[in-house]
Structure formats: structure tokens, C-alpha cells
C-alpha positions as CSV (number, residue, x, y, z in Angstrom):
1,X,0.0,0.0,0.0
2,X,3.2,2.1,1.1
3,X,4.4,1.8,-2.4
4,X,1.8,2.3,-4.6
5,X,1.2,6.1,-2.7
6,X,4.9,6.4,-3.5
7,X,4.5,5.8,-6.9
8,X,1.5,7.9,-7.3
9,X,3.1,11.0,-5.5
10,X,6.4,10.3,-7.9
11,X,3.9,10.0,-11.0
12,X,2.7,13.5,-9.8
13,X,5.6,15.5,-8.9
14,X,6.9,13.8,-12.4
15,X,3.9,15.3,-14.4
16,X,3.8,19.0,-12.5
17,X,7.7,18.8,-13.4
18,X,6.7,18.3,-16.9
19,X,4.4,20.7,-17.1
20,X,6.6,23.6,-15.5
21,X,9.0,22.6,-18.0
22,X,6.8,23.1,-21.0
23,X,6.1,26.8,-19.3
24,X,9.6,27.8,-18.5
25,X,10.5,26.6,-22.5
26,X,7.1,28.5,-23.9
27,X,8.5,31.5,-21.9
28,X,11.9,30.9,-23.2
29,X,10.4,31.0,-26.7
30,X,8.0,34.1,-26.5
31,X,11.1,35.9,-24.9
32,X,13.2,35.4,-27.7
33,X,10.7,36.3,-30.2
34,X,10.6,39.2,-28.4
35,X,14.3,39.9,-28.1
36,X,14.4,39.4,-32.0
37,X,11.8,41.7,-32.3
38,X,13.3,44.4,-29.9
39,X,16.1,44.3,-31.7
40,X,14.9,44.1,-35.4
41,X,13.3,47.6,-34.8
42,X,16.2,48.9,-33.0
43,X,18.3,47.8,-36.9
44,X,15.5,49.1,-39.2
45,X,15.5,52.6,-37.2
46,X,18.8,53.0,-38.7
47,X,18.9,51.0,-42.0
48,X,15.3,51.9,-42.8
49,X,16.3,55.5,-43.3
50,X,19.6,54.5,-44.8
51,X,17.9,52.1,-47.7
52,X,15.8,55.0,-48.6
53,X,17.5,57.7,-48.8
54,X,20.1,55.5,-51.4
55,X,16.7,54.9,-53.2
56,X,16.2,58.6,-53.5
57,X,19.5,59.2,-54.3
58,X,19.7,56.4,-57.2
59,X,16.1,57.6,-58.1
60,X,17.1,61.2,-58.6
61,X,20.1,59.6,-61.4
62,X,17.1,58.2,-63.3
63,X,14.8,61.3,-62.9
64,X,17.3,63.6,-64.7
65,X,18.5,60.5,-67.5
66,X,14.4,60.2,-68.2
67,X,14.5,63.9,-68.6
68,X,17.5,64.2,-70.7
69,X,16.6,61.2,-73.0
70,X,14.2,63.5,-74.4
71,X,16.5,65.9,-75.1
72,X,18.5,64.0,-77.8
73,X,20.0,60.8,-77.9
74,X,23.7,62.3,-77.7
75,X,22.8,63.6,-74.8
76,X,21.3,60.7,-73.0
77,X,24.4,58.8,-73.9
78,X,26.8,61.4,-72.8
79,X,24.3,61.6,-69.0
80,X,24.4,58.1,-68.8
81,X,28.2,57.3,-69.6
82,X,28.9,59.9,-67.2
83,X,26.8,58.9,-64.2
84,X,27.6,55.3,-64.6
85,X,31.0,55.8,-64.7
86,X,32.7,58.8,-63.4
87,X,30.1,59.5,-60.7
88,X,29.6,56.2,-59.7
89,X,33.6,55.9,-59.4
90,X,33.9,58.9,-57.2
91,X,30.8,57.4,-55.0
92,X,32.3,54.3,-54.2
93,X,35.7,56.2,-53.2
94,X,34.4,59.1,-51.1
95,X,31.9,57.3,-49.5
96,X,34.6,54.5,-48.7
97,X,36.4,57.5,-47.2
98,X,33.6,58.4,-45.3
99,X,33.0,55.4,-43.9
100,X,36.0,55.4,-41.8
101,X,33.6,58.0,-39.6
102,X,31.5,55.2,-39.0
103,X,33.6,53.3,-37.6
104,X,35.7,56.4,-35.0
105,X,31.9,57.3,-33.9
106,X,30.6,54.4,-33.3
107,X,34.2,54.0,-30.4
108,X,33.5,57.2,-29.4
109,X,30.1,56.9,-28.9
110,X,30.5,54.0,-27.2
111,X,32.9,54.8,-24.7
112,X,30.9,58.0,-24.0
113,X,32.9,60.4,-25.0
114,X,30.6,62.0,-27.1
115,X,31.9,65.3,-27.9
116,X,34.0,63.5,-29.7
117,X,32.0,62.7,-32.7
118,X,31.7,66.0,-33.3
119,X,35.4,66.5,-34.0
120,X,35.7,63.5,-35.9
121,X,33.1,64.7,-38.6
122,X,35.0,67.6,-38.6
123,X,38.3,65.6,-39.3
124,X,36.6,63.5,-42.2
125,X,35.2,66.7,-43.7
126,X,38.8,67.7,-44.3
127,X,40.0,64.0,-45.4
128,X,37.3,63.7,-47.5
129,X,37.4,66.9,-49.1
130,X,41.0,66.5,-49.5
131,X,40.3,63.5,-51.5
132,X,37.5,64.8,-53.8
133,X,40.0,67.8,-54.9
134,X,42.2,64.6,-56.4
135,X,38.9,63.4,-58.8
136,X,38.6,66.7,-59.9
137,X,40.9,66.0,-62.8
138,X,38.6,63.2,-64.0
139,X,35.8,65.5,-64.5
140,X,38.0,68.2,-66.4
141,X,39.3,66.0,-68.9
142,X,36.7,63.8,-69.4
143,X,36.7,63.8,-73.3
144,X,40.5,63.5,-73.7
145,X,40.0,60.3,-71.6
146,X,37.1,58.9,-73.4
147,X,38.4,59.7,-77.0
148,X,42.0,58.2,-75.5
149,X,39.6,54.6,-74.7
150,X,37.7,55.2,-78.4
151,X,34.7,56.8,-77.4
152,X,32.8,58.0,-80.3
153,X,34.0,62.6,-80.5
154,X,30.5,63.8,-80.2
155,X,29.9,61.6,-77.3
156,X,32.9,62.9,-75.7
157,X,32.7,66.2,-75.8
158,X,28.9,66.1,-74.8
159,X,30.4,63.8,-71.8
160,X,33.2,66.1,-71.1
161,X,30.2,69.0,-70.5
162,X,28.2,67.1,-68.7
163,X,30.8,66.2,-66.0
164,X,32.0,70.0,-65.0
165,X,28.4,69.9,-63.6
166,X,29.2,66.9,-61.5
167,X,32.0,69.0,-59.7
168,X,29.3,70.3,-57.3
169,X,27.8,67.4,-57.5
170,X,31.4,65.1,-55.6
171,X,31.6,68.3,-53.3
172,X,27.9,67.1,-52.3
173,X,29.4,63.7,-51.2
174,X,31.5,65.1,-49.3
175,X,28.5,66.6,-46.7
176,X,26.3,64.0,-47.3
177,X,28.1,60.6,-46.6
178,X,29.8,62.2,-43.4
179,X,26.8,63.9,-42.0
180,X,25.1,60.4,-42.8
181,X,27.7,58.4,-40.9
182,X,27.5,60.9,-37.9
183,X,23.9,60.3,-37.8
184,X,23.6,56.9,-38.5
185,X,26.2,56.5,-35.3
186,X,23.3,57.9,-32.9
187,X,20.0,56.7,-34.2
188,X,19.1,60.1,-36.1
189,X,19.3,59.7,-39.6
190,X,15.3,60.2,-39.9
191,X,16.0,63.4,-40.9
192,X,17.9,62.4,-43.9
193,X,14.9,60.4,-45.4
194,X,12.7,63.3,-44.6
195,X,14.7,66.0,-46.1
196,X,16.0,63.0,-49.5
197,X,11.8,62.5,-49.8
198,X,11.1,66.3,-50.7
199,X,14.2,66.6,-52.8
200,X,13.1,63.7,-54.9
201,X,9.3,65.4,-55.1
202,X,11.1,68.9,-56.1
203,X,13.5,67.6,-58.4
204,X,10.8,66.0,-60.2
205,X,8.8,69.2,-60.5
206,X,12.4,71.4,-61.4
207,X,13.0,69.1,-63.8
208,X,9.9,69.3,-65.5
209,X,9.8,73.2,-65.1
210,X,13.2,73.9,-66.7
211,X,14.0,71.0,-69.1
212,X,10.0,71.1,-70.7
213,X,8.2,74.1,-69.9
214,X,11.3,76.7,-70.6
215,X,12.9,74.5,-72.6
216,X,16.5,75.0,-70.9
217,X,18.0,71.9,-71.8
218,X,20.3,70.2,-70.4
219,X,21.3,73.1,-68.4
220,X,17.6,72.8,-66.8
221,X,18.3,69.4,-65.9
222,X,21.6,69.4,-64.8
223,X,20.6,72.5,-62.1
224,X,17.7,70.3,-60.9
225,X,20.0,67.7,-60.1
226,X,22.3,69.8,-58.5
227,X,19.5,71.6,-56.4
228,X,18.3,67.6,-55.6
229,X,22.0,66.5,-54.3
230,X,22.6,69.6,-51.9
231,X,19.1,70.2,-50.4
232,X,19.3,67.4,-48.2
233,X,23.2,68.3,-47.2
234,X,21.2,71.8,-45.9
235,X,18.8,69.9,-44.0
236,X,21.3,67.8,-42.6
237,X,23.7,70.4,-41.3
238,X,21.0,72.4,-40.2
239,X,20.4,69.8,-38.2
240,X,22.8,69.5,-37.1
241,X,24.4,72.9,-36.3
242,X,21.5,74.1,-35.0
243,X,21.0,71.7,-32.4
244,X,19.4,68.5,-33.7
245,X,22.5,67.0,-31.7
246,X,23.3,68.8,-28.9
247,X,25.4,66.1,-26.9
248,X,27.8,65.6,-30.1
249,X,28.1,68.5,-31.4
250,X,29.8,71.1,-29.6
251,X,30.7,74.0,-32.1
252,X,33.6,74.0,-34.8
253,X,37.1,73.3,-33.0
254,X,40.9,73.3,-33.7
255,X,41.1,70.1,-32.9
256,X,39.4,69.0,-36.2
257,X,43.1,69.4,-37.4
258,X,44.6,67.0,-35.4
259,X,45.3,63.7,-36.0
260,X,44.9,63.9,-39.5
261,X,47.2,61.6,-40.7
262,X,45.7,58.7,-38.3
263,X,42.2,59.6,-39.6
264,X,43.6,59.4,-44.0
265,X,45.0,56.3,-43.2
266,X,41.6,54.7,-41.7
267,X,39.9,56.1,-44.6
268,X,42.0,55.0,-47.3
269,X,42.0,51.7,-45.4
270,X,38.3,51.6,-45.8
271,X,38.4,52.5,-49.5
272,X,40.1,49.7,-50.1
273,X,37.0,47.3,-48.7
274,X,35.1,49.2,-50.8
């Protein structure tokens, strides 16, 4: 009789112990779809703004080669060998450059020493823009490179027009990809999508207004796109400089030129990953 009591109080204990189990691993599971939730959002805060403001930047590239192409077909070839080439080149290197910012905020961030990352955006401004005065020569002798590799003379010196506009336009970079890597650093690059959203919608509407209603040309176009690149650089150091960030940014320093030479070789590090 002793026995089969024991039994039945083991048999108990042994379901209730299976049953606690089942809730402690349930609980287990529901907290890690919730971590992996948690931090999903906390990703897409950042790259969210990110993927859309390269969309708007890509999309602006077509907007203007949509306009141009009915301008002539010269033209459209000249916009399109230029873009896909030259600018694309100089993107890949300055925002390689830039990159390198990424990478001293996030440390500085990190350790807390946040008025630090307002110094090292001023550090890659000069690196970078140091760098972009060295691509310059691409976009001045455009045609003499392109007729050097066989391009067709018509095509080049349409090409070779076409890229002094994009001066201003690897001078844009230059704000752009630092002030993005700054604010990517501290969860705040919202403000890029906003201000990359209404450039796209005006550049749309310039482009129309200059190239088809006053019949400017190319000219039209090409001042749409710059007005569609640096409009978002004035939001974002407006932003910026007028408090958007006041824990990191703590006015223009000296110290910006400092360290230099630590801060060029990070960046050409990071060009070479890109």
C-alpha cells in the first residue's frame, strides 16, 4: 500500500515537473521572439532611413537620365556614360572615405565620449574633401580620356560638358556621406529620409519646369540635379548645427586638425573594402 502512494506521488511530482518545463520553455520562446523583435526595430530605425534615402538618391540619377533622354539621344548617352561611370567611381571612393567615420563614432560613442564625434566629422570633412580635390581631374578631362579609350567625338565632348556639372555634385558627397555616418552613429538619420523624400518630389517638379516648360535643356536638368544633391546636405547640417544634436556637437574646433594623418589612413583603409 506504502508503495503504490509512493509511486503515485512520484507519478505527480513527475507530471507537474513536466508541465513547469513546457512553461519555462514557452517562456523561453516568446522571450526570444521578443528579443528578435526588440532588436529588429532597433536595426531598421537606422537602415530603414539609410535604404531610402540611397533609393532617392539612385532615383534622382534616373529622374534627370528620363528627362535628358528626351533631349536628344547624344545627350542621353553622354548623361548616362557619365553617371555610370565617373560619378559612380567617385561614389564608391568618397563614401569608402567616409566610412572610416563610422567606424571612430561608433568607439567614441560608445565609450561616451561624445563630444568627440563631433570632432571627428570635422576631421573627415577635411579628409574627404582632400580626396575629392584629387577626382577633380577626372571630371575636367573627361573627353581626352574617353576619346584616348575610343569613345565616339561627339559623345565625348557632350560627356566632357556634362561632367563640370558633377564637380558640385562630388563636393555634395562630401556633406552627405559624413553627416550620414555621424547620424547613423546615434540613431538620427530620420532626418535624412525626410529632407532625401522632398528633394526627390522637387526635383521632379524642377526638372519638368526647366528642361520642358522653358525649354532649358540640359542646363535645366543638370541645375535640378544639383539643387536635388545639396538640399538634403542643408537639412542635414541644419540639423545638425542648430542643435538637432546637442550632446555631439559642440561647435567648430581646432582640434578638427589634429590627428589627420591617423584619420587618411583609416579612410584609405576603408576604401580599399570598398
Amino acid at each position: 500500500m506504502g508503495e503504490e502512494i509512493k509511486k503515485s506521488l512520484l507519478a505527480k511530482e513527475t507530471s507537474v515537473g513536466e508541465e513547469e518545463t513546457r512553461i519555462i520553455d514557452g517562456n523561453e520562446e516568446l522571450s526570444l521572439k521578443r528579443k528578435v523583435w526588440i532588436e529588429t526595430k532597433k536595426i531598421w530605425v537606422v537602415a530603414g532611413p539609410a535604404t531610402f534615402t540611397g533609393v532617392a538618391t539612385f532615383g534622382t540619377n534616373v529622374i534627370s537620365q528620363a528627362f535628358i533622354g528626351h533631349i536628344g539621344s547624344t545627350q542621353l548617352a553622354a548623361f548616362s556614360l557619365v553617371f555610370t561611370v565617373l560619378v559612380r567611381f567617385a561614389n564608391g571612393i568618397l563614401l569608402g572615405m567616409a566610412s572610416a567615420l563610422g567606424t571612430l563614432c561608433g568607439q567614441s560613442y560608445g565609450a561616451k565620449q561624445y563630444h568627440m564625434l563631433g570632432i571627428h566629422l570635422q576631421r573627415s570633412w577635411i579628409v574627404v574633401f582632400v580626396g575629392t580635390l584629387f577626382l577633380i581631374p577626372l571630371c575636367v578631362f573627361t573627353t581626352p580620356i574617353l576619346e584616348a579609350l575610343g569613345q565616339e567625338e561627339n559623345i565625348s565632348k557632350f560627356a566632357g560638358y556634362i561632367s563640370l556639372w558633377v564637380i558640385p555634385v562630388l563636393f555634395a558627397f562630401v556633406v552627405s556621406f559624413t553627416c550620414q555616418m555621424y547620424l547613423q552613429t546615434q540613431s538620427k538619420n530620420i532626418i535624412v529620409a525626410y529632407v532625401s523624400a522632398i528633394s526627390i518630389g522637387i526635383h521632379i517638379f524642377l526638372c519638368w519646369l526647366l528642361s520642358v516648360k522653358f525649354k532649358f535643356g540640359v542646363p535645366g536638368v543638370m541645375v535640378s540635379t544639383l539643387i536635388s544633391y545639396w538640399l538634403p546636405n542643408l537639412g542635414q547640417l541644419l540639423f545638425i548645427l542648430c542643435g538637432g544634436c546637442p550632446e555631439t556637437w559642440t561647435g567648430f574646433s581646432m582640434l578638427a586638425f589634429t590627428d589627420l594623418w591617423d584619420v587618411l589612413k583609416l579612410s584609405l583603409s576603408c576604401v580599399m573594402l570598398w
